[in-house]
C-alpha positions as CSV (number, residue, x, y, z in Angstrom):
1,X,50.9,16.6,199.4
2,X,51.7,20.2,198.1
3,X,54.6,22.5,199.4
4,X,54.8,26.0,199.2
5,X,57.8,27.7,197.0
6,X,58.9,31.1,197.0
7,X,60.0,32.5,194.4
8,X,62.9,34.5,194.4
9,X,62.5,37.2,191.8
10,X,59.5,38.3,190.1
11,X,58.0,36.5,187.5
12,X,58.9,39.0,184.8
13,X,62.4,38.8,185.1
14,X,62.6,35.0,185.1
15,X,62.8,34.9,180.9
16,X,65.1,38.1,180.4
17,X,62.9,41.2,181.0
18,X,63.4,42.8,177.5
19,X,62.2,46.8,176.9
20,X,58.4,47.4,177.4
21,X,56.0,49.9,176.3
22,X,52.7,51.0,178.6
23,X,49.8,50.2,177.1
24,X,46.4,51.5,178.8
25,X,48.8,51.5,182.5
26,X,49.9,48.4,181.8
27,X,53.8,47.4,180.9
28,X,53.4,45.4,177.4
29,X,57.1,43.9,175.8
30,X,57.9,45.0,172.8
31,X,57.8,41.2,171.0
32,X,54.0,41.5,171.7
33,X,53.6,45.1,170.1
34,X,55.5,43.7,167.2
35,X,53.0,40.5,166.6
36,X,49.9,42.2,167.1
37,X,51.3,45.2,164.3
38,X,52.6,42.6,161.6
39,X,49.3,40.6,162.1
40,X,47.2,43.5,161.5
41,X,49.2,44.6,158.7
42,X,49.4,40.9,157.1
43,X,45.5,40.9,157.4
44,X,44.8,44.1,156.1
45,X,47.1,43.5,152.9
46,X,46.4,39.7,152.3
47,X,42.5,40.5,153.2
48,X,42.5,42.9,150.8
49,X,44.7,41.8,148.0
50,X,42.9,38.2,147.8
51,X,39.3,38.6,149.9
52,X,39.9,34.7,150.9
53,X,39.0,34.9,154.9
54,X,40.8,31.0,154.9
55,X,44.0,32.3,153.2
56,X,44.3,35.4,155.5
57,X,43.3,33.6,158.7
58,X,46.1,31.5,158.1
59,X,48.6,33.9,157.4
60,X,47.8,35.9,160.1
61,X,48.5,33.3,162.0
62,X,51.7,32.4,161.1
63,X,53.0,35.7,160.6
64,X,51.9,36.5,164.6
65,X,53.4,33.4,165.6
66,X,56.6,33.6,164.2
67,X,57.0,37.2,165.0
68,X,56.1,36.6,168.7
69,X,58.9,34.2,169.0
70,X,61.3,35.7,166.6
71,X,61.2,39.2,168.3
72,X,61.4,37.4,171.9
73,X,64.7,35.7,171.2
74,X,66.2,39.4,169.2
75,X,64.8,41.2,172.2
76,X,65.7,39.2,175.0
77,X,69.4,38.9,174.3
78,X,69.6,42.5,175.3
């Protein structure tokens, strides 16, 4: 059997709302506007520098990842 829960504050706030941007009417958190710029920047640069799709695939992924969560934790202390 399920039960219903309310929650008590929105869903936003439950992590530390940190500053957000709008994008296209929505609000966006900064930490995402920082991953998605260092990951196009580490694939323009590595893409261009080594023209290995694997190489810069994988970078892009770790730099996007570890931006994502490194920018959260800064930006949600505040």
């Amino acid at each position: 059997m399920t039960t219903l829960q309310y929650r008590r504050r929105p869903m936003s706030m439950r992590f530390g709302a940190g500053p957000s941007v709008t994008v296209a009417g929505a609000q966006w958190p900064v930490y995402k506007l920082i991953a998605v710029a260092a990951s196009l920047l580490t694939a323009i640069m590595v893409g261009a520098a080594t023209m290995n799709a694997e190489l810069t695939t994988w970078l892009v992924a770790v730099v996007a990842v570890s931006s994502w969560w490194g920018a959260r934790a800064v930006l949600g202390r505040r």
